[in-house]
C-alpha positions as CSV (number, residue, x, y, z in Angstrom):
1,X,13.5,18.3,-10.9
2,X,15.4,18.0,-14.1
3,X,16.1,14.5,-16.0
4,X,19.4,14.5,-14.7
5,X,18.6,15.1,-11.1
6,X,15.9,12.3,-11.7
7,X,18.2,9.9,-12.6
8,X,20.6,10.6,-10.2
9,X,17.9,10.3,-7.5
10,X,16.4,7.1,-9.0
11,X,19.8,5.4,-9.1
12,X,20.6,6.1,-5.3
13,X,17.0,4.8,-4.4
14,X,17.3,1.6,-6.5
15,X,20.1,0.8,-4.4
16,X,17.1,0.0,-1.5
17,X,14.0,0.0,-3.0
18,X,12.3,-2.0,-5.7
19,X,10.6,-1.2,-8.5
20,X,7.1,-1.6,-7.9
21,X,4.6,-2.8,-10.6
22,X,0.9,-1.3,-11.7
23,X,-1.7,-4.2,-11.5
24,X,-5.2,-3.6,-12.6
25,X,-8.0,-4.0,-9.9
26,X,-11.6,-3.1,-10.5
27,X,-11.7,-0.2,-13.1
28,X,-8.1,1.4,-11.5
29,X,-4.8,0.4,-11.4
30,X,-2.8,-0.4,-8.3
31,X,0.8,1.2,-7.8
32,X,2.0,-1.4,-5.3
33,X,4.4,0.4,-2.8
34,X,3.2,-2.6,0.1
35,X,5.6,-4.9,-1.4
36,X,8.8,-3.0,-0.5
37,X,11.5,-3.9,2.1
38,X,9.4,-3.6,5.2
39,X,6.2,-3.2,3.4
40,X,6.1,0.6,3.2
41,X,7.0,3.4,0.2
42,X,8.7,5.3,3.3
43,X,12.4,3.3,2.2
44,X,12.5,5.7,-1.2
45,X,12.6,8.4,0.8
46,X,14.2,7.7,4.3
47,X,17.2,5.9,2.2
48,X,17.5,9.0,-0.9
49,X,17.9,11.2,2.3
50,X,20.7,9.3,4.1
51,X,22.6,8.8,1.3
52,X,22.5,12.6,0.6
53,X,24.1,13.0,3.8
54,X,27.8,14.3,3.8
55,X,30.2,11.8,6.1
56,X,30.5,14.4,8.9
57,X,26.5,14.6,9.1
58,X,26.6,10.7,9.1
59,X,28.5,10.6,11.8
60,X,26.2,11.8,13.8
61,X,23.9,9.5,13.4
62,X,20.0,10.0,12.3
63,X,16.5,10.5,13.9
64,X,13.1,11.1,13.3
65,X,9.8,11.0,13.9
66,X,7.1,7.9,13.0
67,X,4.5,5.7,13.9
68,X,6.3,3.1,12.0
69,X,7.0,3.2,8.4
70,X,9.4,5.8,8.3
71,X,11.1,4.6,10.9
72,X,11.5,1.4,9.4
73,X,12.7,2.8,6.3
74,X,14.9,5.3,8.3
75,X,16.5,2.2,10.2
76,X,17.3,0.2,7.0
77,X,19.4,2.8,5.4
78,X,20.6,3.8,8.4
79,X,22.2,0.3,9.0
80,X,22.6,-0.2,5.4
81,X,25.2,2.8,5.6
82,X,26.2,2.1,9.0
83,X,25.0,4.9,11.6
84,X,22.8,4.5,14.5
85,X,19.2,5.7,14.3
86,X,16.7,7.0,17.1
87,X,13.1,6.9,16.4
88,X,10.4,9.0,18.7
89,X,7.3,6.6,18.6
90,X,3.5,7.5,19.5
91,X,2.5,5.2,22.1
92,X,-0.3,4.4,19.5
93,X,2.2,2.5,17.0
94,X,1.5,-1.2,16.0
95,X,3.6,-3.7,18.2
96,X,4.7,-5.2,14.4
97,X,6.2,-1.7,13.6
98,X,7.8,-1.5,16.9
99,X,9.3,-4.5,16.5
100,X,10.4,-4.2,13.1
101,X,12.6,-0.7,13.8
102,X,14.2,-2.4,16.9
103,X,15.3,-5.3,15.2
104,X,16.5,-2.8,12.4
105,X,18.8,-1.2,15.0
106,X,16.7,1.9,16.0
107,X,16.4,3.2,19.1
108,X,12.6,4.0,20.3
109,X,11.5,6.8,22.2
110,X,7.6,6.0,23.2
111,X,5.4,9.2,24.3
112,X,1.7,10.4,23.9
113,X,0.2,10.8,20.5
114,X,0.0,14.7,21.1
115,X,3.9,14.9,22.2
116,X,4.9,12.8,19.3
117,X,3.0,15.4,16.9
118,X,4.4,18.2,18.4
119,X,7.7,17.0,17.6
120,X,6.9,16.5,13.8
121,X,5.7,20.4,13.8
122,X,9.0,21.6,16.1
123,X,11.1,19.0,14.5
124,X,13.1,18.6,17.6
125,X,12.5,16.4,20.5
126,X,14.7,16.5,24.2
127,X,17.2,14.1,23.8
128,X,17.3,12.9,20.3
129,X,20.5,12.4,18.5
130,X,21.8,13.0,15.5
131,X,20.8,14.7,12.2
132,X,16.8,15.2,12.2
133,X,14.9,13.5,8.8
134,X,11.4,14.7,8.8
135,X,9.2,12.1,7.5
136,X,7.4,14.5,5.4
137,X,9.0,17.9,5.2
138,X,12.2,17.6,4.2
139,X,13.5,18.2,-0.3
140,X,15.8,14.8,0.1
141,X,12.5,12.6,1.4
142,X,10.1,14.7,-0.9
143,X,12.5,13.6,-4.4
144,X,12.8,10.1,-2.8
145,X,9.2,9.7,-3.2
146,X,9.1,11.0,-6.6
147,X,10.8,8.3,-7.9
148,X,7.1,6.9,-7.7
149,X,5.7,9.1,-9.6
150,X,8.3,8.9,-12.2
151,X,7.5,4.7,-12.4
152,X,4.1,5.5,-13.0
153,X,5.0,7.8,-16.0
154,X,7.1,5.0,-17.7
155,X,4.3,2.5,-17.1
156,X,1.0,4.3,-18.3
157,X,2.3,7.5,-19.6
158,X,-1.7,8.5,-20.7
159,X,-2.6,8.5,-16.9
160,X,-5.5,10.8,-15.8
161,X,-5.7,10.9,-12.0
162,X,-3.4,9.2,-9.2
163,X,-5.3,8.7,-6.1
164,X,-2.5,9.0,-3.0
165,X,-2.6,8.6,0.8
166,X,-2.1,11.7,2.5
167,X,-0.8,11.8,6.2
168,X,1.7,14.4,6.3
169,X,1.7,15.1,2.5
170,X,5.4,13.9,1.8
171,X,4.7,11.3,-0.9
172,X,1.5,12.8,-2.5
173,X,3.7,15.8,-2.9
174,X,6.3,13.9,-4.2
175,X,4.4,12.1,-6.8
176,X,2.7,15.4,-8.0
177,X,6.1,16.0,-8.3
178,X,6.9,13.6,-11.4
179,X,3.3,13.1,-12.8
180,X,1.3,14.7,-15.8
181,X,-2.1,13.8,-14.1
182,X,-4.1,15.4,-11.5
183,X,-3.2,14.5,-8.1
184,X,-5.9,14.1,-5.5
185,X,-5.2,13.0,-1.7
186,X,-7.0,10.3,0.0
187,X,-7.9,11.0,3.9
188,X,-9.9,9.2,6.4
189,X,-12.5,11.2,8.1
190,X,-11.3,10.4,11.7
191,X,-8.9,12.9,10.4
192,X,-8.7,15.0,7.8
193,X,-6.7,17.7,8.2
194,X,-6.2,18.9,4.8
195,X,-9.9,18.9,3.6
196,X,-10.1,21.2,6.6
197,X,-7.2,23.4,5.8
198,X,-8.0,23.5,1.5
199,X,-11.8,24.4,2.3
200,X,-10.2,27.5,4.8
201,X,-7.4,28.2,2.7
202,X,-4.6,28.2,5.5
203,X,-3.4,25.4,7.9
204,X,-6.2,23.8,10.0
205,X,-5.9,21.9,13.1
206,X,-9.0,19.1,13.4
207,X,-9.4,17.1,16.3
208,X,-8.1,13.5,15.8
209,X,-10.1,10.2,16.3
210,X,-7.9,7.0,17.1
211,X,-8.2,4.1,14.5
212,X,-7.0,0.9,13.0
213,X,-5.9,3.1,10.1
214,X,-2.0,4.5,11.6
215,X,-0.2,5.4,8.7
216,X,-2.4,8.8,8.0
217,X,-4.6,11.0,10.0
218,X,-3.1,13.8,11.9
219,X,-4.2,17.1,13.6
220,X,-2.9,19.5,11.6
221,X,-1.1,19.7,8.0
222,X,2.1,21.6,8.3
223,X,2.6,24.9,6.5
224,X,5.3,24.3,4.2
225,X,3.2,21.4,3.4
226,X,0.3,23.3,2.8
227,X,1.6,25.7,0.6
228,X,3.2,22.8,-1.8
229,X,0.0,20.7,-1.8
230,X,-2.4,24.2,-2.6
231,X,-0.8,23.7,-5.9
232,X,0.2,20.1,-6.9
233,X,-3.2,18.8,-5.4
234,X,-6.1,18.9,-7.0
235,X,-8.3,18.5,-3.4
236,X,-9.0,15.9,-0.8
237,X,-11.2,12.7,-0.8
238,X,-12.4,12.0,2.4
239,X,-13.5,8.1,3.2
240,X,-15.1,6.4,6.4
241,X,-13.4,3.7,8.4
242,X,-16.1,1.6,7.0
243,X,-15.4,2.6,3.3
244,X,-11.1,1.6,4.3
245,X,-12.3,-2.1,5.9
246,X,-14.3,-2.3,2.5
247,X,-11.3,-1.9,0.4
248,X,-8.7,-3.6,3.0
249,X,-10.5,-6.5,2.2
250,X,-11.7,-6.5,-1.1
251,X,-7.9,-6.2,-1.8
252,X,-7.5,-9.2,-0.1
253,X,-10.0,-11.2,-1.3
254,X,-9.8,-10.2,-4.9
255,X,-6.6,-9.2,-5.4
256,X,-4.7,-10.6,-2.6
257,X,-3.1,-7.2,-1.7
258,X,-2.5,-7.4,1.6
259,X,-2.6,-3.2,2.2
260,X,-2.9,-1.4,5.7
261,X,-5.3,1.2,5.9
262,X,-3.6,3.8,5.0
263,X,-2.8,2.0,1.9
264,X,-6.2,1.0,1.2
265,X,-8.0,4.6,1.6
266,X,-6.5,5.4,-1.8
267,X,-8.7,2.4,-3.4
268,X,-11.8,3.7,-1.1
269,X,-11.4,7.4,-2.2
270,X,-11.5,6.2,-6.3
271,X,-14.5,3.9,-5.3
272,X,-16.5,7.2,-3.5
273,X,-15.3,9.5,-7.2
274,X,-16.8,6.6,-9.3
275,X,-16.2,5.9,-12.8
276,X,-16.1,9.3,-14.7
277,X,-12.3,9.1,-14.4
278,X,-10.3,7.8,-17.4
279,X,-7.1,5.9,-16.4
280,X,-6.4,6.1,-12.5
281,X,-3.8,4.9,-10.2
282,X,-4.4,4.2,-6.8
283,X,-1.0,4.5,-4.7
284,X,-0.7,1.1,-2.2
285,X,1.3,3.4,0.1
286,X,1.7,0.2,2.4
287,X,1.3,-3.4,3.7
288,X,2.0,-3.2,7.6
289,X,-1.4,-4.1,9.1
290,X,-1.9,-6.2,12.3
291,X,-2.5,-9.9,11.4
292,X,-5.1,-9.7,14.3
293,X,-6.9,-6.6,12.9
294,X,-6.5,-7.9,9.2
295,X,-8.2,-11.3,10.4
296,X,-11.4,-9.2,12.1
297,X,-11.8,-7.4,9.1
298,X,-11.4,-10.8,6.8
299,X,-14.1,-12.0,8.5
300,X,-16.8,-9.6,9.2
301,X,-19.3,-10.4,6.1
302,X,-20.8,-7.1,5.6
């Protein structure tokens, strides 16, 4: 993007999102997206793309696909602008999330995991109304997110590496986007579709396990995705569940950064890289973790 078209989309996302600050932690630095409206990064995007909707696409209302953050994001700016908003929901999302887009105003579709994911590749689902926002795929969403990447420029503009989550590659392609740093993803191993598919050099589909950590980890990585993140990213870091509780809680404890585990992998993938990197930013991509599961992984002592 040009300066111009950076401004422009920075103003439109200040209207909804804050400016998040970089805090040191360990030897990294923590960009900390958790402290949004609704706890996730996804309200840069989901609101930069509504607002670049013309009034006869508005009127139609929006939709789109999520197991929670993006739907919460979509929600706010759709009520912020006043349109309704359908979400289509795995029946894998956290109650909290759930909960949180209804009382936004959105409308929730619940189906299986496997339904939901084929309607993030078809981008269509029977029934849903409105204009489609893809959480990931989509320019406006994509630009929204590189307003990150742009913060983290003005705030340590000798940065080396920024650590990101990936789950369907919309904000680590967004923040390669704005950054003069090499950009490396963060996945879990329960799922790591884009390990898979950079190692083959096309689009992989890996078989998916179910975990505490929601806000990444799908089957597949989706081919315009791909062919962006071949590019802009420099590879992916895969961490175990057990490496994500470690950093969930050491966030907690010693930071008190209260990050999901999506948000946390970023921290677990600089920790498995080690110190030969120079200046690194870790990307806190969100806060929304069960109090119950945050609690259980508080208190396990290992």
């Amino acid at each position: 993007m040009t300066r111009d078209t950076t401004g422009r989309v920075r103003a439109i996302v200040r209207e909804a999102a804050v400016r998040t600050p970089l805090v040191p932690f360990e030897t990294v630095w923590l960009k900390l997206e958790n402290i949004q409206p609704f706890g996730s990064f996804k309200i840069r995007g989901a609101y930069h793309a509504v607002r670049s909707l013309s009034k006869e696409e508005r009127a139609r209302g929006v939709w789109t696909v999520s197991a929670g953050n993006m739907g919460q994001g979509l929600a706010y700016a759709a009520r912020k602008v006043g349109v309704p908003c359908m979400v289509v929901v795995p029946d894998s999302a956290p109650e909290t999330k759930c909960a949180s887009m209804e009382s936004l105003g959105a409308r929730l579709l619940r189906v299986p995991f496997e339904r939901w994911w084929q309607a993030i590749e078809e981008r269509a689902f029977p029934g849903a109304e409105g204009v489609f926002i893809h959480p990931c795929d989509d320019e406006r969403v994509i630009a929204g997110n590189s307003t990150i990447g742009a913060e983290i420029m003005e705030d340590m503009p000798d940065v080396d590496t920024v650590i990101v989550p990936w789950g369907g590659g919309g904000l680590a392609c967004g923040v390669a986007q704005a950054v003069r740093a090499t950009v490396w993803a963060a996945e879990v191993e329960t799922a790591a579709p884009l390990k898979a598919s950079l190692d083959a050099g096309e689009p992989r589909t890996v078989e998916r396990k179910p975990s505490f950590v929601d806000g990444i980890g799908g089957s597949s990585v989706l081919p315009r995705m791909f062919e962006i993140a071949k590019v802009r990213i420099a590879g992916s870091i895969v961490v175990s569940i057990d490496e994500v509780r470690r950093a969930v809680r050491d966030l907690a404890v010693k930071a008190h950064v209260v990050a999901e585990g999506a948000g946390a992998a970023s921290v677990a993938a600089s920790r498995k890289r080690g110190p030969k990197i120079r200046k690194t930013v870790c990307v806190i991509s969100g806060g929304n973790i069960e109090a119950a599961v945050l609690a259980e992984i508080l208190a396990d002592s290992r």
